[in-house]
C-alpha positions in Angstrom: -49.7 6.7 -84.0 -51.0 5.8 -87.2 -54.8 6.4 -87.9 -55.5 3.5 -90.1 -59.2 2.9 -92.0 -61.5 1.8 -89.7 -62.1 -1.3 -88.3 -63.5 -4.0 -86.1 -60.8 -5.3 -84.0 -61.9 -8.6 -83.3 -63.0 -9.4 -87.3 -59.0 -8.2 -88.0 -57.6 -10.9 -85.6 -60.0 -13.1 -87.2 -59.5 -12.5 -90.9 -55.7 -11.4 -90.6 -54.0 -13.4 -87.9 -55.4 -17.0 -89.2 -53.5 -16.2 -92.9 -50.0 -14.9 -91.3 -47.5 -17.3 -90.1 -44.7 -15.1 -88.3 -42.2 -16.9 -86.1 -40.5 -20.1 -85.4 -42.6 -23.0 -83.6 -39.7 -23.3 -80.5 -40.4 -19.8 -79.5 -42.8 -19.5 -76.2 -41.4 -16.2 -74.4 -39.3 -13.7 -74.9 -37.8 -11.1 -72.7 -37.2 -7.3 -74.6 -35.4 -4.9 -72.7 -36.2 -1.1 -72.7 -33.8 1.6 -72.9 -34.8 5.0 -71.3 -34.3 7.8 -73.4 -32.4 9.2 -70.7 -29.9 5.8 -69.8 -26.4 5.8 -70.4 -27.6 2.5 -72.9 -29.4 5.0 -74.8 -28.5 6.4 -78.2 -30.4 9.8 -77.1 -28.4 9.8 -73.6 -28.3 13.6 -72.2 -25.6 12.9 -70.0 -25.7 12.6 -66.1 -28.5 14.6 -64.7 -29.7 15.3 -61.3 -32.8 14.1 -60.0 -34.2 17.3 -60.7 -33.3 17.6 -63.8 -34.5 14.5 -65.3 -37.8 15.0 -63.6 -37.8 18.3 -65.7 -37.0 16.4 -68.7 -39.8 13.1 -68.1 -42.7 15.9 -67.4 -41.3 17.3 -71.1 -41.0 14.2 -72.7 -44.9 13.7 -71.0 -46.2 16.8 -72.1 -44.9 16.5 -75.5 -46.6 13.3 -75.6 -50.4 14.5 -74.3 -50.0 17.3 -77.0 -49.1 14.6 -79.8 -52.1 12.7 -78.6 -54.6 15.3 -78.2 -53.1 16.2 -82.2 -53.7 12.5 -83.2 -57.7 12.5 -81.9 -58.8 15.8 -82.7 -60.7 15.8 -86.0 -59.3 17.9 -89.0 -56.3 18.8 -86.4 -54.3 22.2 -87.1 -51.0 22.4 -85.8 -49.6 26.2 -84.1 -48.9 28.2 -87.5 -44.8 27.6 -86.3 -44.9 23.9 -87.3 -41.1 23.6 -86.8 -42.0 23.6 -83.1 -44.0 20.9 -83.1 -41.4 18.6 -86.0 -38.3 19.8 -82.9 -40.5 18.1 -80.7 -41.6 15.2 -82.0 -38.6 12.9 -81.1 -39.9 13.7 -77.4 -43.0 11.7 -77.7 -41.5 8.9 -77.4 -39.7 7.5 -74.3 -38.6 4.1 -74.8 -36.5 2.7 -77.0 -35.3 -0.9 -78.0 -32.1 -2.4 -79.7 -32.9 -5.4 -82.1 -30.9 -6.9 -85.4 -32.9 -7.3 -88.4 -32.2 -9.6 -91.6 -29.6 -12.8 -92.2 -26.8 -11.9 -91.0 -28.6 -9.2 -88.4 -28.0 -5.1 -88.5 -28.6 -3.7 -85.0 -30.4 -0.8 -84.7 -32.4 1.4 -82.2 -36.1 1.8 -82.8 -37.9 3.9 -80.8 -41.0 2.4 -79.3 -44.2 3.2 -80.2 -47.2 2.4 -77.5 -49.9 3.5 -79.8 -48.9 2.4 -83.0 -48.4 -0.5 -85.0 -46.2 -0.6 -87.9 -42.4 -1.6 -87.5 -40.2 0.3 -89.8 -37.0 1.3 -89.9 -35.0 3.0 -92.8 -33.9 0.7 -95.8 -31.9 1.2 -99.1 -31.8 2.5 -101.8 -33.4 5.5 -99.6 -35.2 7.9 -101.9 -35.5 10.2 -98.8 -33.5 9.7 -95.8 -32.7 11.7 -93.2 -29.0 10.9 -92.0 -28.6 8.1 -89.2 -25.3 7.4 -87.5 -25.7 3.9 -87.8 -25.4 2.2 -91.4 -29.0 2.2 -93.0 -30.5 -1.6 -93.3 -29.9 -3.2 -96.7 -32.4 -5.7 -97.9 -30.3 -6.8 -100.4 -27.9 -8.2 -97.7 -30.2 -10.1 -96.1 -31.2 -13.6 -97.5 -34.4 -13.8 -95.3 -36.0 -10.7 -96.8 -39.1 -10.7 -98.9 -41.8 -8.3 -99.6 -45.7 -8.5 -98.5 -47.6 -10.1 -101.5 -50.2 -7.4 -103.1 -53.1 -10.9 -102.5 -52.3 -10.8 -98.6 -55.1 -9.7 -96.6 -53.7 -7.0 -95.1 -52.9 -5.2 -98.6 -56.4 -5.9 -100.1 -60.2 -6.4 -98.5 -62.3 -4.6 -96.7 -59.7 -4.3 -93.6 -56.5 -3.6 -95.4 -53.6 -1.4 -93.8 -51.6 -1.2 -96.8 -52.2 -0.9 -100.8 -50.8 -2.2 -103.8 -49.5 0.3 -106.2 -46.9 -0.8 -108.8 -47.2 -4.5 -107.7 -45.7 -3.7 -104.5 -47.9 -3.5 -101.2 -47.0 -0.1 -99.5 -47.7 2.0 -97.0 -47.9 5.7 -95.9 -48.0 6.2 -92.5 -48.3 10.0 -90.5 -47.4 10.8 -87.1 -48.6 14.5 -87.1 -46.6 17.4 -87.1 -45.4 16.5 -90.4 -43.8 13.5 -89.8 -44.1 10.7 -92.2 -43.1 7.6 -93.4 -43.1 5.3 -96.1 -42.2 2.0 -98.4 -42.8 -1.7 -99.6 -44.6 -4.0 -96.5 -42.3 -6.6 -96.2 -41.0 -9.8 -94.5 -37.7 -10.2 -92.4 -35.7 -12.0 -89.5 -35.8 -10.2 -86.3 -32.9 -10.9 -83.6 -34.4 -10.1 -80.2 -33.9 -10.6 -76.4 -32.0 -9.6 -73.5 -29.4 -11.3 -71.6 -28.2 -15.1 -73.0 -31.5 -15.8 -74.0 -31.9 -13.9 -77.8 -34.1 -15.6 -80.6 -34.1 -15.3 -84.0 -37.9 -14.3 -85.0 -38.7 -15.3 -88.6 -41.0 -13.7 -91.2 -41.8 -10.8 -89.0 -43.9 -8.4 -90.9 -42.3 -4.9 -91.0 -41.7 -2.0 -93.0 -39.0 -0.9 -95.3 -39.2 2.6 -95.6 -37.8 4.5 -98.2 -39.1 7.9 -97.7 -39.3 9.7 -94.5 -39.6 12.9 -93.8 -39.4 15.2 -90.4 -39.0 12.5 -87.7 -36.0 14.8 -86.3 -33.9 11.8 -86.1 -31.2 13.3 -88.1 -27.7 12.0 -87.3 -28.8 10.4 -84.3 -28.7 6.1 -84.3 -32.5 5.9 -84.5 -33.6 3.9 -87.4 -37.2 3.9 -86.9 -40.0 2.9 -84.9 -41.2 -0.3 -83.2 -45.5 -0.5 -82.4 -46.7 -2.1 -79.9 -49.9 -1.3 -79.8 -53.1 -3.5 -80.7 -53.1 -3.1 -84.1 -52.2 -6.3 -86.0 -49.2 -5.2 -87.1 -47.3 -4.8 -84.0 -44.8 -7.0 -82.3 -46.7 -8.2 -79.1 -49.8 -9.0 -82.3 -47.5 -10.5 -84.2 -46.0 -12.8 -81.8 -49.5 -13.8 -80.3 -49.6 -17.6 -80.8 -45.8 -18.0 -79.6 -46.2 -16.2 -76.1 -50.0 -17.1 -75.4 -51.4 -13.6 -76.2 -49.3 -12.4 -73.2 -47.1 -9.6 -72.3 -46.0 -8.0 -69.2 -43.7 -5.5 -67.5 -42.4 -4.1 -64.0 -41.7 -0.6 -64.1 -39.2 0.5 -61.0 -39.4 3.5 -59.2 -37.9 6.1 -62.3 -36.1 8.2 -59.6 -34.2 6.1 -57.2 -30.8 6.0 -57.4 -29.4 3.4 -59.3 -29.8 2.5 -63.3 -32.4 -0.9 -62.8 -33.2 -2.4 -66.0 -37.0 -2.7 -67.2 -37.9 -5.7 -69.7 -40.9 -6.6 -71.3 -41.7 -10.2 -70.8 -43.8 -12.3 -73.4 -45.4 -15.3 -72.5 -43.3 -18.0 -70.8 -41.0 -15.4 -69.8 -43.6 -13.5 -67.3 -42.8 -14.6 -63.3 -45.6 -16.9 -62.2 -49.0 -15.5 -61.0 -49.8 -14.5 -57.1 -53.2 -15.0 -56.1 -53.8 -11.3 -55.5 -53.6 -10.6 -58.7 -56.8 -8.2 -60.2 -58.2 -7.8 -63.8 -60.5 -5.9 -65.9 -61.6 -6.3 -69.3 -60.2 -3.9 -72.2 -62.8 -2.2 -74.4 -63.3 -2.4 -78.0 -61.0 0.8 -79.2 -62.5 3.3 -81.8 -62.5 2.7 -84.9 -58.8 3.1 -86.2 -57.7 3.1 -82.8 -55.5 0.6 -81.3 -55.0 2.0 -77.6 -55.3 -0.3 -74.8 -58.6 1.1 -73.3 -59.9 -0.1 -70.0 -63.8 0.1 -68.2 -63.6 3.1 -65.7 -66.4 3.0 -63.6 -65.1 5.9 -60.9 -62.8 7.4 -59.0 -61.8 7.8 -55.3 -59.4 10.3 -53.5 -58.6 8.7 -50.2 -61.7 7.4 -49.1 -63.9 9.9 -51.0 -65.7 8.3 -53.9 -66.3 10.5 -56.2 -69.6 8.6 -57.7 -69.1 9.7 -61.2 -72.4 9.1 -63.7 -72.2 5.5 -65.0 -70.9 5.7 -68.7 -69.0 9.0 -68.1 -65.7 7.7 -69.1 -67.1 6.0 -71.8 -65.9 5.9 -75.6 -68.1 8.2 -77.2 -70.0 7.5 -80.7 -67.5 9.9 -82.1 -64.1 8.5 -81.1 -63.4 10.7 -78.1 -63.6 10.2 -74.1 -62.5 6.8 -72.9 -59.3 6.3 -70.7 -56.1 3.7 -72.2 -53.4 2.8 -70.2 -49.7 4.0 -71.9 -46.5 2.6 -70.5 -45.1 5.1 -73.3 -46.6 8.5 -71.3 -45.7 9.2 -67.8 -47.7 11.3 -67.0 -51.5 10.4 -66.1 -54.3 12.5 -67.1 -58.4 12.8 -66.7 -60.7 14.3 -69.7 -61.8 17.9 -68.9 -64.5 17.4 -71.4 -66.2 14.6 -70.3 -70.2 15.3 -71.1 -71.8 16.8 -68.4 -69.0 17.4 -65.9 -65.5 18.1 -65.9 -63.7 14.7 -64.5 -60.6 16.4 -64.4 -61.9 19.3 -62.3 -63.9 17.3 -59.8 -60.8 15.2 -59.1 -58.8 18.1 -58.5 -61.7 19.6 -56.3 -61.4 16.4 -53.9 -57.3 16.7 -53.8 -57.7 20.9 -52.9 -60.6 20.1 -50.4 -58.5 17.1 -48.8 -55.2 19.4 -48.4 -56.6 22.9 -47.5 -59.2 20.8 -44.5 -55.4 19.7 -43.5 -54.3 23.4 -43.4 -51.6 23.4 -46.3 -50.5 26.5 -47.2 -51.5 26.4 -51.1 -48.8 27.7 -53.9 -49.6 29.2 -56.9 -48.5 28.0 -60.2 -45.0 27.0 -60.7 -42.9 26.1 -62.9 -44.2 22.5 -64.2 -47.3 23.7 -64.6 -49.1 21.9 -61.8 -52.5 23.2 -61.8 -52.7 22.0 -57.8 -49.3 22.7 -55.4 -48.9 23.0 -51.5 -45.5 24.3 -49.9 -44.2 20.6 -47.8 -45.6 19.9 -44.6 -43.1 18.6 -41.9 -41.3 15.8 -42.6 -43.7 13.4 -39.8 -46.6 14.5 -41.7 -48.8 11.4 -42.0 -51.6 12.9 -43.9 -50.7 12.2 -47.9 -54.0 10.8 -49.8 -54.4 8.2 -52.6 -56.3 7.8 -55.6 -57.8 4.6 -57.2 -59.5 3.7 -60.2 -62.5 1.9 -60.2 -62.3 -0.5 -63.4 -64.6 -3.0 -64.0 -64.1 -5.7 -62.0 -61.1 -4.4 -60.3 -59.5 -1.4 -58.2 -56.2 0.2 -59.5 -54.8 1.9 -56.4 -52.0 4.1 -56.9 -49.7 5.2 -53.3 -49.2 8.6 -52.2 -45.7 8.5 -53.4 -46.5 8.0 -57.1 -49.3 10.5 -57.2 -46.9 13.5 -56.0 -44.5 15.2 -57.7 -42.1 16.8 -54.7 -39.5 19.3 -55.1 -37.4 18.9 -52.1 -34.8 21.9 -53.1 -37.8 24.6 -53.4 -40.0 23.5 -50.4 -43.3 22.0 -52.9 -45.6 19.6 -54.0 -48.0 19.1 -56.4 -51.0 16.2 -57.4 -49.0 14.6 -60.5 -52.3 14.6 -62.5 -52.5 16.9 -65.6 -55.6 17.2 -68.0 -56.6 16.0 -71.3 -58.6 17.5 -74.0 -60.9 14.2 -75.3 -59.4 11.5 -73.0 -58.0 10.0 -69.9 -54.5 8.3 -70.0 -53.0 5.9 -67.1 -49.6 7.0 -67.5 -46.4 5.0 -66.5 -45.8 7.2 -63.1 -48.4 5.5 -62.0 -48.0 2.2 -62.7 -44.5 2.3 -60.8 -43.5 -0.9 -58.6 -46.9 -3.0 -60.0 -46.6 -6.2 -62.4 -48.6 -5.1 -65.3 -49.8 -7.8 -67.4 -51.6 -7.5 -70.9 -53.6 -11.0 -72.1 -54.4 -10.7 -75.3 -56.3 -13.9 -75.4 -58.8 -13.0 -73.2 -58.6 -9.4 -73.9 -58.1 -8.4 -70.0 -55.2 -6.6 -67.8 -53.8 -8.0 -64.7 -52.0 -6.6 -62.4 -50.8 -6.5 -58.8 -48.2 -4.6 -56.7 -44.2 -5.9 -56.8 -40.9 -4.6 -56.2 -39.8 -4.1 -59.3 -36.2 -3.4 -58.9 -36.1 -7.1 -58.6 -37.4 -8.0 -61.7 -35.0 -10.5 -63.3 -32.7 -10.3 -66.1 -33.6 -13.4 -68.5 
């Protein structure tokens, strides 16, 4: 992600979003499918795996991503002295991906997608520096729609710009850590996007035309950039706002049952009607420069056990740090080990080891994950798994015993799926499995309630 100047969120939606006009007037939802790194749809496809082994490869692609996190919050962040490690890696923080034509007549591409960022880019000529794509490289001069961002346009100039003028074009340098980096001219363009027989052409999308990029390690793959869809004003679901109502949603199914189901994103018109046992919570004001979706976390329970955590202990701290965002872009979830006073993550992990050993599970040391809390299985009748919910404000997130465990059948184990953070607490996308999540951006809440999402419907 990005880590743009800082800024109010609410005076950038006021300030920005009343000068842009983005799409056409018939458009009121949308349906965008995602691609799973690991899909036979996907350009990155690893081939058929077991279940094993792409359980192996999502607690990778997860860990990869907590790192690149905990890189992006720290302050003055230094990498491990072997940087390449980090630039191999950095394709791996990333899990979704989306297919999409841009310009008049479209170019498809694949752009990875980008949960905590903003800017949509993708490679453009005449490249200065390019790494090499397998798909042709998007030419502006083809396109007939295309037209750059104005250096007068509120977002290049003010108090709360994302981009500057230089040269009498309005540009833009964006860092991903690790040494990745892109940049080139803020522009305007025609997106093609859908799924299905229902695909819309999206005018005057504001995206980037990069020019420059260096260590992404996309090199000769068919990624052409990056899609954000994060809060930040220059991301699709921001962009898009007046057309769907300020609302997005998505139904993860289970990620290891057989069978390839599709997962969408749904804007506005598109999401399935409301049930009436739906729950919400309000987000929070990110940090400043910081456009995460963070949520109120009041406490925590295990079970029954509530853990009756100090009020404000999961709060955003003056400096940045501490909070908890939910990710659809990790996997895995994770609790702050530094939260002031106490160590969240520990406690948590105390009431999980208290609840299994008083149940007389025979505890394994550390394996090959890196579980920090493991039990060899019980029999198959056991009854006894536990639960954990999240106490937001205003609403409960509970979370089933078969999403909170990671089991290995073949070597006789399981652990609590939880892992720790160094300065923050994620809800991860393992745990939001089989529940209708539902981001409203117009009154700045989440909504959600449980669903079988395997029959979530293609548009």
């Amino acid at each position: 992600m990005a880590t743009f100047p800082a800024a109010t969120l609410f005076l950038l939606f006021i300030s920005t979003f009343s000068q842009l006009h983005f799409t056409t007037s018939k458009l009121s939802g949308l349906t965008l499918q995602l691609i799973p790194r690991d899909s036979p749809e996907s350009p990155l496809y690893p081939g058929n795996l077991t279940q094993h082994e792409r359980l192996q490869r999502l607690i990778r692609f997860s860990d990869a991503r907590v790192a690149y996190l905990e890189a992006i919050f720290a302050r003055n962040a230094k990498f491990a002295p072997d940087e390449s490690i980090i630039i191999s890696e950095y394709r791996d923080d990333f899990y979704y991906i989306v297919y999409l034509g841009i310009g008049t007549a479209p170019e498809y591409m694949f752009l990875l997608l980008d949960t905590g960022g903003g800017l949509i880019w993708s490679q453009c000529q005449p490249c200065k520096n390019c790494y090499r794509q397998s798909m042709p490289i998007y030419d502006p001069l083809g396109s007939s729609s295309y037209r750059k961002l104005s250096c007068d346009h509120p977002l290049c100039v003010g108090d709360n710009n994302f981009f500057k003028c230089v040269d009498q074009k309005c540009v833009y340098d964006v860092s991903y850590g690790g040494g990745a980096r892109t940049k080139g001219v803020a522009s305007w363009e025609s997106f093609t996007i859908g799924a299905g027989n229902r695909v819309y052409l999206v005018q005057n999308m504001l995206f980037g035309c990069s020019d420059d990029t260096h260590n992404p390690n996309f090199e000769r793959t068919q990624l052409s950039g990056i899609m954000g869809f994060s809060l930040s004003p220059d991301s699709l679901p921001s962009q898009l706002m007046d057309q769907i109502g300020g609302r997005f949603s998505y139904c993860f199914p289970p990620f290891l049952e057989d069978g390839n189901f599709p997962r969408y994103v749904k804007f506005g018109d598109e999401i399935p009607q409301l049930p009436g046992n739906i729950q919400s919570t309000n987000f929070q004001r990110p940090p400043p420069g910081y456009f995460y979706y963070y949520l109120k976390l009041i406490d925590i329970s295990v079970g029954s056990l509530r853990l009756d955590f100090e009020p404000g202990l999961f709060d955003i701290r003056p400096d940045g740090s501490g909070g908890i965002f939910i990710d659809s872009g990790t996997l895995m979830s994770s609790i702050d080990q530094f939260t002031i006073g106490r160590n969240a993550y520990a406690d948590v992990m105390g009431a999980f080891q208290n609840y299994y050993d008083g149940l007389r599970l025979q505890r394994m040391g550390q394996v090959g994950e890196g579980f920090d809390l493991c039990y060899k299985n019980p029999p198959l009748d056991f009854p006894g798994f536990t639960t954990l919910t999240y106490h937001f404000e205003g609403a409960s997130y509970f979370v089933e015993w078969k999403y909170l465990h990671f089991f290995n059948i073949k070597q006789g184990y399981f652990c609590v799926f939880l892992k720790p953070a160094n300065g923050f607490s994620i809800l991860g996308s393992w745990f939001q499995q089989n529940k209708r999540i539902i981001y409203d951006l117009n009154h700045f809440s989440l909504q959600f309630y449980d669903e079988n999402c395997k029959d979530d419907p293609a548009p």
